[in-house]
N, CA, C and O of each residue as an XYZ file, in Angstrom:
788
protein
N      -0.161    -18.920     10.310
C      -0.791    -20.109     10.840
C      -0.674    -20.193     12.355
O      -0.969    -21.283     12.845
N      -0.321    -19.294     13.115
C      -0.303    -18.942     13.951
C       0.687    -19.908     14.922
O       1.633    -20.234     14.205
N       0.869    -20.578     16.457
C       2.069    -21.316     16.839
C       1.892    -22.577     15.838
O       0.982    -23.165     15.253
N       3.423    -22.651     15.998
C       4.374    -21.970     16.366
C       5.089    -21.483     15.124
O       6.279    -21.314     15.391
N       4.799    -21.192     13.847
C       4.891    -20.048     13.244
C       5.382    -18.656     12.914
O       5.038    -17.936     13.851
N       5.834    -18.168     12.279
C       5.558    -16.532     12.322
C       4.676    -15.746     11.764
O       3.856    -16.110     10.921
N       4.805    -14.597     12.219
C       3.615    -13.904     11.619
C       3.162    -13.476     10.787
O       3.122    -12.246     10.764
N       2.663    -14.121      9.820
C       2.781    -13.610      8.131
C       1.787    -12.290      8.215
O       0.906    -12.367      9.070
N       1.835    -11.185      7.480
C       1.182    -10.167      6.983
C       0.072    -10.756      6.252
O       0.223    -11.664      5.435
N      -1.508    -10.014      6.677
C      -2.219     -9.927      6.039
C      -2.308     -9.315      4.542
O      -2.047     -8.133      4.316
N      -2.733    -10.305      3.467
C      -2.830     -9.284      2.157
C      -4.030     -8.698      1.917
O      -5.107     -9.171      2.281
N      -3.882     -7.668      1.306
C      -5.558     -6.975      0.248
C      -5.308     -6.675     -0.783
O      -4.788     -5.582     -1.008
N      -5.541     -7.382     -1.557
C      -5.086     -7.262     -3.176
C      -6.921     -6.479     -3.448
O      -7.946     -6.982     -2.988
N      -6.860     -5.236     -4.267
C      -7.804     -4.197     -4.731
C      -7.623     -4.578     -5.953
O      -6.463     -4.722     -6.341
N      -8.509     -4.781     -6.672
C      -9.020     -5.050     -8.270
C      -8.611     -3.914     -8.934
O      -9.078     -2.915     -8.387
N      -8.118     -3.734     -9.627
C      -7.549     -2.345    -10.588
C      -8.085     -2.578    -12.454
O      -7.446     -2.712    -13.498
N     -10.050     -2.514    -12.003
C     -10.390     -2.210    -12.864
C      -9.945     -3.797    -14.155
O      -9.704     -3.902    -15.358
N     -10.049     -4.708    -13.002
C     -10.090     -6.369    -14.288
C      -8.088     -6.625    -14.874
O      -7.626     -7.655    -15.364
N      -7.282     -5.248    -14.568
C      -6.311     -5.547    -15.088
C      -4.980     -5.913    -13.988
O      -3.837     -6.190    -14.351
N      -5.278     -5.864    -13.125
C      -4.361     -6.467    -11.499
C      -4.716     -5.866    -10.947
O      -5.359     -4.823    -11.062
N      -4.047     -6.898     -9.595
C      -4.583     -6.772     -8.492
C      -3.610     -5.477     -7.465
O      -2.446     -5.304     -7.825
N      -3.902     -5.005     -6.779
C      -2.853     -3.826     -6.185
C      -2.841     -4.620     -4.406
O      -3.723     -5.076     -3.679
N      -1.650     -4.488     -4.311
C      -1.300     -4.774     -2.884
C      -1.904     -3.390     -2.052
O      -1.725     -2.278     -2.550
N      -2.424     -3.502     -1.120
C      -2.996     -2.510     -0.449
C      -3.242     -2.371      1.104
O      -4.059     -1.564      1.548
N      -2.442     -3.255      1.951
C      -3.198     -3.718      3.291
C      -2.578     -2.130      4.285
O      -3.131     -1.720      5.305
N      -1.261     -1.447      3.586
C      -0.676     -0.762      4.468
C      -1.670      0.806      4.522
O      -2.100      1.543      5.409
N      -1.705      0.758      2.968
C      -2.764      2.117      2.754
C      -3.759      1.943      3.654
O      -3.841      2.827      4.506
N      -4.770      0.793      3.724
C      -5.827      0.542      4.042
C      -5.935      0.370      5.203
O      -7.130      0.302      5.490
N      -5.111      0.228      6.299
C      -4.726      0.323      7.373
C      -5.035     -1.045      8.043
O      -5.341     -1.118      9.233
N      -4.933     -2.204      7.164
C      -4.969     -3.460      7.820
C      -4.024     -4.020      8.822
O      -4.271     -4.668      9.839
N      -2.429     -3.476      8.116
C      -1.329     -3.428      8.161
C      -0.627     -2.592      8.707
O      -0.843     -1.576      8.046
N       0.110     -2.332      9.519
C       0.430     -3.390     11.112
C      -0.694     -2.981     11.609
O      -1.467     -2.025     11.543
N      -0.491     -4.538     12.413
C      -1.920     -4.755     13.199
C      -2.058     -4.089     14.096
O      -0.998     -3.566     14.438
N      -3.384     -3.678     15.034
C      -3.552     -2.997     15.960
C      -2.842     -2.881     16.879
O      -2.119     -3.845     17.127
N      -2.777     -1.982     17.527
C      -1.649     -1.544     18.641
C       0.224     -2.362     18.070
O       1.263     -2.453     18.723
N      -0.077     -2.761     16.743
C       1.557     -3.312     16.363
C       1.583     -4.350     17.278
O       2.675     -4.771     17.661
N       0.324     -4.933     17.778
C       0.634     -6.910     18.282
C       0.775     -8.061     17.106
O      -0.070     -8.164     16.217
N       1.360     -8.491     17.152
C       1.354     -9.989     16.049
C       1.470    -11.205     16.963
O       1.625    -12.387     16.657
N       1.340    -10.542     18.337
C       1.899    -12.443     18.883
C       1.306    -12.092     20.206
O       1.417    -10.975     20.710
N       0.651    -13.126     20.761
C      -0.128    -13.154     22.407
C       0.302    -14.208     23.052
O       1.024    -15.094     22.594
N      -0.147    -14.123     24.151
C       0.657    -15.087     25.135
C      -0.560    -16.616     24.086
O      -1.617    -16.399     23.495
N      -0.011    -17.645     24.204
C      -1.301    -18.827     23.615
C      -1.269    -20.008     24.763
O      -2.376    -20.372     25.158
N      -0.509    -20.426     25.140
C      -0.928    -21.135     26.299
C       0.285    -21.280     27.491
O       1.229    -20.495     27.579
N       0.076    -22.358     28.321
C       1.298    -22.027     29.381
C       1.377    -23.969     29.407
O       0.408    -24.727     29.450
N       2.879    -24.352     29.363
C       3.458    -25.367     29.776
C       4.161    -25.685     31.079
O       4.875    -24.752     31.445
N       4.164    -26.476     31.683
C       4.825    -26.922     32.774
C       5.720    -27.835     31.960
O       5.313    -28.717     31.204
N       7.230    -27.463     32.249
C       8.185    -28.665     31.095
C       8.927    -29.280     32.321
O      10.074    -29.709     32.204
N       8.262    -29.312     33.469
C       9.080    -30.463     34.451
C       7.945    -31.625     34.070
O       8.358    -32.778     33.946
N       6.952    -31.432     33.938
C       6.075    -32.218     33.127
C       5.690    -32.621     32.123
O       4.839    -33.505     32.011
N       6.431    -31.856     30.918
C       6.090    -32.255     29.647
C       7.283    -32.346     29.151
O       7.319    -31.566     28.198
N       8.216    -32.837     29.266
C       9.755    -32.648     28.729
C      10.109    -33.126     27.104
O      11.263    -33.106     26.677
N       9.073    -33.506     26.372
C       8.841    -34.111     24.987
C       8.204    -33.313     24.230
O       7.792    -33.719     23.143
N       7.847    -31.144     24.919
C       7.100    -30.587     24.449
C       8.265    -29.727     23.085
O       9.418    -29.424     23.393
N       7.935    -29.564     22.245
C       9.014    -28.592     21.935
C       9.652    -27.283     22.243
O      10.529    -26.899     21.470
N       9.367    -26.624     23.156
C       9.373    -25.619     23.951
C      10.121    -25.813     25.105
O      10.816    -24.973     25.676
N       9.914    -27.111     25.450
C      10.798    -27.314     26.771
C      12.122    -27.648     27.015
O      12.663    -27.829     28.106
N      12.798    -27.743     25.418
C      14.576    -28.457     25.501
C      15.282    -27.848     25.799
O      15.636    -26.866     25.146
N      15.877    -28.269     27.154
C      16.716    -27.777     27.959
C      16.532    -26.849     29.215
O      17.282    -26.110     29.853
N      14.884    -27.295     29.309
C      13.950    -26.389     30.156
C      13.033    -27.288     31.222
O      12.401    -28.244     30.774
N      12.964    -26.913     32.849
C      12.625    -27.843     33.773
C      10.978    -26.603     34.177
O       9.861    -26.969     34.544
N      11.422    -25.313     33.943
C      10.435    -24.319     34.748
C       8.777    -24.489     33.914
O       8.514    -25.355     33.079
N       7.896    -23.493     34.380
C       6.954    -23.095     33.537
C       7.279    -21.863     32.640
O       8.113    -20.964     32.749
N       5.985    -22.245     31.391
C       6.836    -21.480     30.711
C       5.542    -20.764     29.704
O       4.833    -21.619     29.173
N       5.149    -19.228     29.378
C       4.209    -18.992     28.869
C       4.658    -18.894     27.123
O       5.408    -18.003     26.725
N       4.049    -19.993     26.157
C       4.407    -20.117     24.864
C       3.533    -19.152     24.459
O       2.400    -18.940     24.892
N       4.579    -18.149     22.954
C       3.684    -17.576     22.778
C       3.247    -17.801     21.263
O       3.796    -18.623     20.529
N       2.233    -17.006     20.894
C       1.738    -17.655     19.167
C       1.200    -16.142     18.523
O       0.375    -15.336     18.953
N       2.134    -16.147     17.189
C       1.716    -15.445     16.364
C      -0.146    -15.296     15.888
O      -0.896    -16.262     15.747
N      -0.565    -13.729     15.705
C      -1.863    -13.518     15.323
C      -1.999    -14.132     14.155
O      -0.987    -14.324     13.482
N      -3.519    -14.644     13.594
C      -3.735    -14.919     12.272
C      -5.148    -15.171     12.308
O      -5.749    -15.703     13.242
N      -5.693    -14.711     11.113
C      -7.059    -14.474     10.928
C      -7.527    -15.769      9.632
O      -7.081    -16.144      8.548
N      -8.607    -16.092     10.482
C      -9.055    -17.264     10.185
C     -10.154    -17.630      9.260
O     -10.429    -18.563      8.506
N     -10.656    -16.525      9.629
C     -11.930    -16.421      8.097
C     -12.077    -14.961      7.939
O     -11.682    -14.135      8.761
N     -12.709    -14.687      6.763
C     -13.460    -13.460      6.630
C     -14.189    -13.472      5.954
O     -14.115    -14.230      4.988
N     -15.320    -12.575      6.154
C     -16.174    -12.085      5.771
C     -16.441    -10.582      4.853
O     -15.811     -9.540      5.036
N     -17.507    -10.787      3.870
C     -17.378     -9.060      2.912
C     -18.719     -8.713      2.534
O     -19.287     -9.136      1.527
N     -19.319     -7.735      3.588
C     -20.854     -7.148      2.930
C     -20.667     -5.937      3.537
O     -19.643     -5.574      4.115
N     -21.689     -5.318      3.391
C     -22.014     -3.694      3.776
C     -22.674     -3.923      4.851
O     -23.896     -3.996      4.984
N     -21.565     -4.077      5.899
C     -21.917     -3.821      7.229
C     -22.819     -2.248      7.922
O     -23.843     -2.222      8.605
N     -22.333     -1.580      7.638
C     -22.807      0.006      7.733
C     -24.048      0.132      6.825
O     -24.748      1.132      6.981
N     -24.417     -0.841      5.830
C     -25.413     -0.091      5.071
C     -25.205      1.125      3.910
O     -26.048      1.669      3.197
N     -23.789      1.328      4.006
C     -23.963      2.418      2.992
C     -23.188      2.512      1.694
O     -22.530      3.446      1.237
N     -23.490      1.043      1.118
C     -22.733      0.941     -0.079
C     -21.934      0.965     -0.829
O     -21.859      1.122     -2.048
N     -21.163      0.761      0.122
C     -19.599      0.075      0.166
C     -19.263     -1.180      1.042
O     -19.865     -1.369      2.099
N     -18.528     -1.830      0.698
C     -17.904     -3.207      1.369
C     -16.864     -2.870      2.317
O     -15.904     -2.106      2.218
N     -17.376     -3.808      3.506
C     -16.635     -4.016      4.575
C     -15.795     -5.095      4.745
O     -15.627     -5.804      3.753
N     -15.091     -5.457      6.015
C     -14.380     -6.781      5.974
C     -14.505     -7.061      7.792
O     -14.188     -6.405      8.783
N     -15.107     -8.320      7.564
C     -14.934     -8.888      9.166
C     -14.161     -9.901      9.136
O     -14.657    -10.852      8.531
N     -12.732    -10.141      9.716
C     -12.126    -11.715      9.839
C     -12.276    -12.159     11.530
O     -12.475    -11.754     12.675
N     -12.063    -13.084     10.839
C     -12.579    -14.206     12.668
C     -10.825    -14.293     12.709
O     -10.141    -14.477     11.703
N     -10.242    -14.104     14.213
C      -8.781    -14.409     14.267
C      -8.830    -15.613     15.444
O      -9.501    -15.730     16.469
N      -8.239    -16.095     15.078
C      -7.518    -17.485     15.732
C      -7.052    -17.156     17.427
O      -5.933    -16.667     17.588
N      -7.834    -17.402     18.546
C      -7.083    -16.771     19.858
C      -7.674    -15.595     19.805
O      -6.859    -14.958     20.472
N      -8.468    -14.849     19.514
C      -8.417    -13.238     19.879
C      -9.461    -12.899     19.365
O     -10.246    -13.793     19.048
N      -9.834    -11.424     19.102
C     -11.283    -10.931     19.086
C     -11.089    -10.360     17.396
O     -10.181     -9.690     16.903
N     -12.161    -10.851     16.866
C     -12.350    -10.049     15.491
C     -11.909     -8.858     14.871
O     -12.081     -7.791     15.460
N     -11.483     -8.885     14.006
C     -11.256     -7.329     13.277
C     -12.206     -6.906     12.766
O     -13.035     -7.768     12.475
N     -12.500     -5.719     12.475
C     -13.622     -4.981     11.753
C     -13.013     -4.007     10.977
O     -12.241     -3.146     11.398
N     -13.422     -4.183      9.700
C     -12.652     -3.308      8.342
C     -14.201     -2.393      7.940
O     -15.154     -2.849      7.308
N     -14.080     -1.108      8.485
C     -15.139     -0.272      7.770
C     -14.623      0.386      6.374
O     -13.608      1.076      6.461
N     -14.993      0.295      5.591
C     -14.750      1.304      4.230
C     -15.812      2.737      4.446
O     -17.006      2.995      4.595
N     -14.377      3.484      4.339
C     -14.968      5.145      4.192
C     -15.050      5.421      2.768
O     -15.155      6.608      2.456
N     -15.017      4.386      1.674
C     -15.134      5.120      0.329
C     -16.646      6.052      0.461
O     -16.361      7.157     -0.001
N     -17.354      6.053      0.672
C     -18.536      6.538      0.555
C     -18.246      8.067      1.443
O     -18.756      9.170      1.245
N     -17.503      7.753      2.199
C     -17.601      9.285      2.892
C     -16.709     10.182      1.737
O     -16.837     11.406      1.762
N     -15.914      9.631      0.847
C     -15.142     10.151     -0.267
C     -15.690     10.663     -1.422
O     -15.680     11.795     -1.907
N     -16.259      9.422     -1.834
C     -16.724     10.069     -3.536
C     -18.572      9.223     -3.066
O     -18.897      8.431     -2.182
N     -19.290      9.854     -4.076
C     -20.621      8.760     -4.051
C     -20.309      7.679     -4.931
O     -19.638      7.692     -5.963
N     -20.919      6.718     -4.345
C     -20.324      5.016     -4.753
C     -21.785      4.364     -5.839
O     -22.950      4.446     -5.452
N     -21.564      4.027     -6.583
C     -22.983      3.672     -7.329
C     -22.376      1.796     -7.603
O     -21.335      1.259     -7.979
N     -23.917      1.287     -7.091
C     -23.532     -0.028     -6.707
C     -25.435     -0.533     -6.625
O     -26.397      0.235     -6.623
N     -25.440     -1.992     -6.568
C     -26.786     -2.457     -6.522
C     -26.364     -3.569     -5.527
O     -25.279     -3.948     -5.086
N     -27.585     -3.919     -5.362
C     -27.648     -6.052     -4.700
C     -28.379     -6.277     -5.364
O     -29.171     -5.568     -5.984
N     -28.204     -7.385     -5.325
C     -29.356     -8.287     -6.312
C     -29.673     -9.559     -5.093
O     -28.722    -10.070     -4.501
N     -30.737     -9.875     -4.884
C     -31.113    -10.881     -4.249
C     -32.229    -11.580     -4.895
O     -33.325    -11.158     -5.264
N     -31.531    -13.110     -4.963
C     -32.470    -13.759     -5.703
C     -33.441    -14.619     -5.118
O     -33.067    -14.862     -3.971
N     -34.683    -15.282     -5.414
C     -35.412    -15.972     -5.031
C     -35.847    -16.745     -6.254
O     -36.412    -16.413     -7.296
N     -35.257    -18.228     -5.633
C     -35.879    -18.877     -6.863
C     -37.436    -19.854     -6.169
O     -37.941    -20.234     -5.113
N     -37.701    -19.864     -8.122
C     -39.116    -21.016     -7.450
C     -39.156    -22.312     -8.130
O     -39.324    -23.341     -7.475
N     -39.035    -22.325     -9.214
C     -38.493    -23.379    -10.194
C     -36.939    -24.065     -9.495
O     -36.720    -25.275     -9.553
N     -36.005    -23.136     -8.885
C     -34.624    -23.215     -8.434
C     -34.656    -23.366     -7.128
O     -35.826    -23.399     -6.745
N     -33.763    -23.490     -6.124
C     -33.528    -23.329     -5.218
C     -33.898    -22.090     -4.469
O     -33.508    -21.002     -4.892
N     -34.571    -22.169     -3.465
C     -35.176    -20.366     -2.505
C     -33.894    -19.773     -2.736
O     -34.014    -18.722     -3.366
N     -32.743    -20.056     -2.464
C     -31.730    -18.559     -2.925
C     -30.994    -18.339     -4.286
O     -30.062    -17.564     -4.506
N     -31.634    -19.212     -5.170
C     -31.028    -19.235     -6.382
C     -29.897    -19.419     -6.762
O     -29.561    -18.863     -7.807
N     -28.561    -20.585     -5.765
C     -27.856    -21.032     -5.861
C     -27.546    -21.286     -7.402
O     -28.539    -21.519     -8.092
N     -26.201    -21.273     -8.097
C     -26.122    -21.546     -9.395
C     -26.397    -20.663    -10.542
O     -26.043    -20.778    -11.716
N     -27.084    -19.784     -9.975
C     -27.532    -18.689    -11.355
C     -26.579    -17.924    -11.162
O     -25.854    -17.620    -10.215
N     -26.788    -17.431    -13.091
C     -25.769    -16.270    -13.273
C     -26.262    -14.975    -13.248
O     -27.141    -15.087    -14.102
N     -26.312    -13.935    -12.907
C     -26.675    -12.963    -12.741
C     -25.878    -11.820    -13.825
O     -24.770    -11.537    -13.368
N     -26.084    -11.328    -14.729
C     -25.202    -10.633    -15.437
C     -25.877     -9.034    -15.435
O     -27.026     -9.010    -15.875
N     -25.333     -7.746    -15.014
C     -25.374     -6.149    -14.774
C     -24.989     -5.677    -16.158
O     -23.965     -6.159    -16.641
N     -25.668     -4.810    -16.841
C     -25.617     -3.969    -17.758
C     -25.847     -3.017    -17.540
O     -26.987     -2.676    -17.226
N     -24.295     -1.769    -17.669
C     -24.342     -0.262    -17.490
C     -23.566      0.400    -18.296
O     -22.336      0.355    -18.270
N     -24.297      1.103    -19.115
C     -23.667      1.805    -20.412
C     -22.562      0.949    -21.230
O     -23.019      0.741    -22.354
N     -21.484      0.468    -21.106
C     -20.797     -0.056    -21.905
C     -19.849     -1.267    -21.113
O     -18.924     -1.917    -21.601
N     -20.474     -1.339    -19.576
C     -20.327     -2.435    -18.846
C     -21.229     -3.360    -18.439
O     -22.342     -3.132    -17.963
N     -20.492     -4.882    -18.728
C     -20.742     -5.685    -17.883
C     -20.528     -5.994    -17.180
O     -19.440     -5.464    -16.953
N     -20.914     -7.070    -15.844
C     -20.704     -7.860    -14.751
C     -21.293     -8.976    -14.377
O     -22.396     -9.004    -13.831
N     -20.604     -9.965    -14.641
C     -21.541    -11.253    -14.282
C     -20.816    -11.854    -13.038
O     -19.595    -11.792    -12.890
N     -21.729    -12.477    -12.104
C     -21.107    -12.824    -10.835
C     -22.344    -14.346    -11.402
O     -23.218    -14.581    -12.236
N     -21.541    -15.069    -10.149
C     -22.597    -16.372     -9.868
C     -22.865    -17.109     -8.809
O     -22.130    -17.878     -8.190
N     -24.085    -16.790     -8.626
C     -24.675    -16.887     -7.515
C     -24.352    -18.232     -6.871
O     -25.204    -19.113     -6.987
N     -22.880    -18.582     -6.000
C     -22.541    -19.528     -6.083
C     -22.494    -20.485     -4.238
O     -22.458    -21.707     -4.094
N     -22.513    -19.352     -3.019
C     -22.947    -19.799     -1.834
C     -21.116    -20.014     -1.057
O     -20.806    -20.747     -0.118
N     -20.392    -19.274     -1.708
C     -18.891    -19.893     -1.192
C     -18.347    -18.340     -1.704
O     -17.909    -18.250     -2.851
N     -18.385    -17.230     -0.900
C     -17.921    -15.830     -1.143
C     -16.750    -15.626     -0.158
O     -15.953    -14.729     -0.429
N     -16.492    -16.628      1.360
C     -15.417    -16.285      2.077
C     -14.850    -16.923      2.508
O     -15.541    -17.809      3.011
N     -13.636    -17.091      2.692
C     -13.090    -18.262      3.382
C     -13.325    -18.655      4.882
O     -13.227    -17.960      5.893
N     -13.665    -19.980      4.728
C     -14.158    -20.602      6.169
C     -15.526    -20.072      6.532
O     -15.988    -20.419      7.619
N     -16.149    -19.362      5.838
C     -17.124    -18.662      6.320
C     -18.176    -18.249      5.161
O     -18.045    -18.656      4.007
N     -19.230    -17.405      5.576
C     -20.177    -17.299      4.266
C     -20.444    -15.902      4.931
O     -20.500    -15.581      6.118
N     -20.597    -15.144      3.718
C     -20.593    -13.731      3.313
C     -22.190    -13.622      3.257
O     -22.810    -14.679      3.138
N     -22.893    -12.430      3.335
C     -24.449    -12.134      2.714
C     -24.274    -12.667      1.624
O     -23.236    -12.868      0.995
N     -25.932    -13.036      1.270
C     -26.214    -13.254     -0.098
C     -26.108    -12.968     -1.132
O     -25.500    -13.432     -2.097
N     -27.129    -11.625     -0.856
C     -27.223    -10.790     -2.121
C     -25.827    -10.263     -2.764
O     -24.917     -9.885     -2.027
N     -25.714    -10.257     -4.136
C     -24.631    -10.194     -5.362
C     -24.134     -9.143     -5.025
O     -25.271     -8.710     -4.834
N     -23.632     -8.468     -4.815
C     -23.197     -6.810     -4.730
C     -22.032     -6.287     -6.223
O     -20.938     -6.631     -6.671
N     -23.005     -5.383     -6.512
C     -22.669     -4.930     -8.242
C     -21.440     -3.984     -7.898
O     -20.719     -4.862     -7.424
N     -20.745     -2.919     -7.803
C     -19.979     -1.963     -7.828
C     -20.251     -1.343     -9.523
O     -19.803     -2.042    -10.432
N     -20.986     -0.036     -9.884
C     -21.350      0.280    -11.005
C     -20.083      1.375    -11.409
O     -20.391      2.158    -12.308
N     -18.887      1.501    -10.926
C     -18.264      2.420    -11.174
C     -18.963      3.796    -11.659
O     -19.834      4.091    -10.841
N     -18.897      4.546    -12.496
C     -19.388      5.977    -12.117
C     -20.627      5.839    -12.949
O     -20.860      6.900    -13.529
N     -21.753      4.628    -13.283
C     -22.777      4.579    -13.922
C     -23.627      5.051    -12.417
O     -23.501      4.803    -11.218
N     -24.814      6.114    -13.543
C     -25.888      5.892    -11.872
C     -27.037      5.300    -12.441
O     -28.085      5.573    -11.856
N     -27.130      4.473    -13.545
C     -28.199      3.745    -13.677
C     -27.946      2.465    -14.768
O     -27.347      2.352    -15.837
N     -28.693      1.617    -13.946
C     -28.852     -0.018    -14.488
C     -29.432     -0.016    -16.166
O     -30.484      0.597    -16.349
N     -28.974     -0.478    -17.008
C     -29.783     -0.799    -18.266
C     -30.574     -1.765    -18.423
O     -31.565     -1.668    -19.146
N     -30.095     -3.435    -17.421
C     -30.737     -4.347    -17.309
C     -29.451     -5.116    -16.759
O     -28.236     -4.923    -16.786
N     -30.516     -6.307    -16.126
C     -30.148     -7.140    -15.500
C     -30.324     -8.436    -16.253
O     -31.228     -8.295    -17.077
N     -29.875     -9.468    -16.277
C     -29.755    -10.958    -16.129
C     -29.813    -11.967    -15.807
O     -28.648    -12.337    -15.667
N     -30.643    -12.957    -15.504
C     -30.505    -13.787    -14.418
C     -30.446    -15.531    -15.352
O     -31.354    -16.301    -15.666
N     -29.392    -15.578    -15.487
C     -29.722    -17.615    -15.883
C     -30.073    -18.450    -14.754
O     -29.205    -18.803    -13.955
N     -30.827    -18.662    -14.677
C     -31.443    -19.644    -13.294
C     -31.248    -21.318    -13.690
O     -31.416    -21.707    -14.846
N     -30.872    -22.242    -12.570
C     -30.328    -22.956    -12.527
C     -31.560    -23.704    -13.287
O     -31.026    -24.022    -14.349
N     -32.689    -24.092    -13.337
C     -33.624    -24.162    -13.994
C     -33.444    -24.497    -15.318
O     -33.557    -25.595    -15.863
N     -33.095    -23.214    -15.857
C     -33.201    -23.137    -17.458
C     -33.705    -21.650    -17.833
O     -33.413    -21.072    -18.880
N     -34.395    -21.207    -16.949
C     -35.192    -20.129    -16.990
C     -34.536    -18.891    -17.098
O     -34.035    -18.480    -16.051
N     -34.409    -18.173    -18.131
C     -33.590    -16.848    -18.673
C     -34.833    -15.482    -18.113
O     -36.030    -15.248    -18.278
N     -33.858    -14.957    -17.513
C     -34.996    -13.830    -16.752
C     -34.326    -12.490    -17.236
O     -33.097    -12.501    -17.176
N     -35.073    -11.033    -17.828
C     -34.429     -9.650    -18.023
C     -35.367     -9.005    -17.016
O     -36.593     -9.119    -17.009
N     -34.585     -8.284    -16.133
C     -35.338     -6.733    -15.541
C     -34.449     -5.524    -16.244
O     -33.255     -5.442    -16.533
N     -35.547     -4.647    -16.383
C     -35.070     -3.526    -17.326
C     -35.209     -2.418    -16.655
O     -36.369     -2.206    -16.301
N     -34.101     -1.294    -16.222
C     -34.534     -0.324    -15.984
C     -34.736     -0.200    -13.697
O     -35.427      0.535    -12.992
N     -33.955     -1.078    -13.431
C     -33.989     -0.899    -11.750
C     -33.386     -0.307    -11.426
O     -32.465      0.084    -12.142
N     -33.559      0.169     -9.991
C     -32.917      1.579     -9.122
C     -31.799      0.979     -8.559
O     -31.635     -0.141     -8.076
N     -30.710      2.383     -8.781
C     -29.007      1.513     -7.814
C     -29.541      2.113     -6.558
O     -30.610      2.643     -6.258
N     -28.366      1.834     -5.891
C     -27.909      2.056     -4.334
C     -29.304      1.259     -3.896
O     -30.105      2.193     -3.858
N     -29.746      0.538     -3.685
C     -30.503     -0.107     -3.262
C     -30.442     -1.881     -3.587
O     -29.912     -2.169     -4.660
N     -30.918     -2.978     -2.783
C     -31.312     -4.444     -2.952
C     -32.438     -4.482     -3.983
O     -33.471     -3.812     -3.996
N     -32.042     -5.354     -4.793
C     -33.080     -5.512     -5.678
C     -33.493     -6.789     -6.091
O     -32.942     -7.495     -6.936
N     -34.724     -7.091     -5.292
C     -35.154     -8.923     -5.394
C     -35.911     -9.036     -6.734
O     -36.814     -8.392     -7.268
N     -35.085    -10.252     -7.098
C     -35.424    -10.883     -8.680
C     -35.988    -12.127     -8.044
O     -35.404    -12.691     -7.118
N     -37.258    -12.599     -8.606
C     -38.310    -13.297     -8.078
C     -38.257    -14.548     -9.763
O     -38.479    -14.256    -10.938
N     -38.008    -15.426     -9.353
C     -37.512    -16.192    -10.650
C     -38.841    -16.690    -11.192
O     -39.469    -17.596    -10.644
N     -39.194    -16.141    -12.153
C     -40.269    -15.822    -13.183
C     -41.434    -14.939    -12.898
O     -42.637    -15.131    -13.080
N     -40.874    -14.068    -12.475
C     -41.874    -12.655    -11.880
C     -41.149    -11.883    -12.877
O     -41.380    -10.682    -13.016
């Protein structure tokens, strides 16, 4: 929470496949922070002038207080475009982090978007459920407008198909009422569902 505080560690808890979550920030190199800073100068007191500051007891000089880092929102889409998830947090005092994922430079990643458009519903189809069918998986997300803290993430749904490379069908419950199937769409690509198209 930054001053006057300490510096709590960022977490990344990684999904392990629906059955826990894996602590991960050190692998992932979130953890320790860049150049190993956790704390910047945050502002400067004069305590011959402020003698009621908490910083100043027993103190007449100036004095530079300092305040632990902490990241204030973040954000999660495919910044790069290449179908995998990124991470942007906004930090409190200081300049953004940027989390690129190299999974893709690793293994090939099979994954969709779904972007909805409603017409009966709301233009972004707020409220619908969107449910992914691939071989013997499901995934239902819901299209709900609240993906990051303090902040808002892209739209479109982002599927992760684990090692499927093709969709069986899609899902859409629209806030409406309106039950929608697409059968048979292309991964690694956005795929706009047009609510009753």
């Amino acid at each position: 929470m930054s001053y006057h505080y300490r510096y709590g560690v960022n977490s990344v808890l990684l999904n392990n496949l629906g059955r826990s979550f894996l602590d991960n920030e050190f692998i992932l190199g979130v953890e320790p922070r860049r150049e190993e800073r956790t704390i910047k100068p945050w502002f400067d007191v004069d305590c011959s002038e402020e003698e009621n500051h908490r910083d100043c007891e027993g103190r007449a000089e100036k004095l530079t207080v300092m305040g632990s880092l902490s990241s204030r929102s973040s954000v999660i889409f495919d910044l790069d475009d290449d179908g995998d998830l990124d991470i942007v947090t906004n930090e409190f005092n200081s300049e953004p982090q940027v989390f690129i994922s190299n999974l893709t430079q690793k293994k090939t990643v099979q994954f969709a978007k779904v972007n909805l458009v409603g017409s009966k519903s709301n233009r972004n189809g707020i409220g619908a459920n969107v449910t992914v069918f691939a071989k013997e998986m499901s995934i239902t997300q819901v299209q709900d407008g609240k993906s990051g803290y303090l902040s808002q993430s892209v739209l479109p749904l982002y599927f992760g198909l684990g090692d499927n490379e093709q969709i069986d069908r899609i899902e859409v419950q629209w806030p409406s009422g309106e039950r929608q199937t697409m059968t048979k769409p292309a991964t690694k690509t956005t795929i706009q569902i047009v609510e009753g198209q």
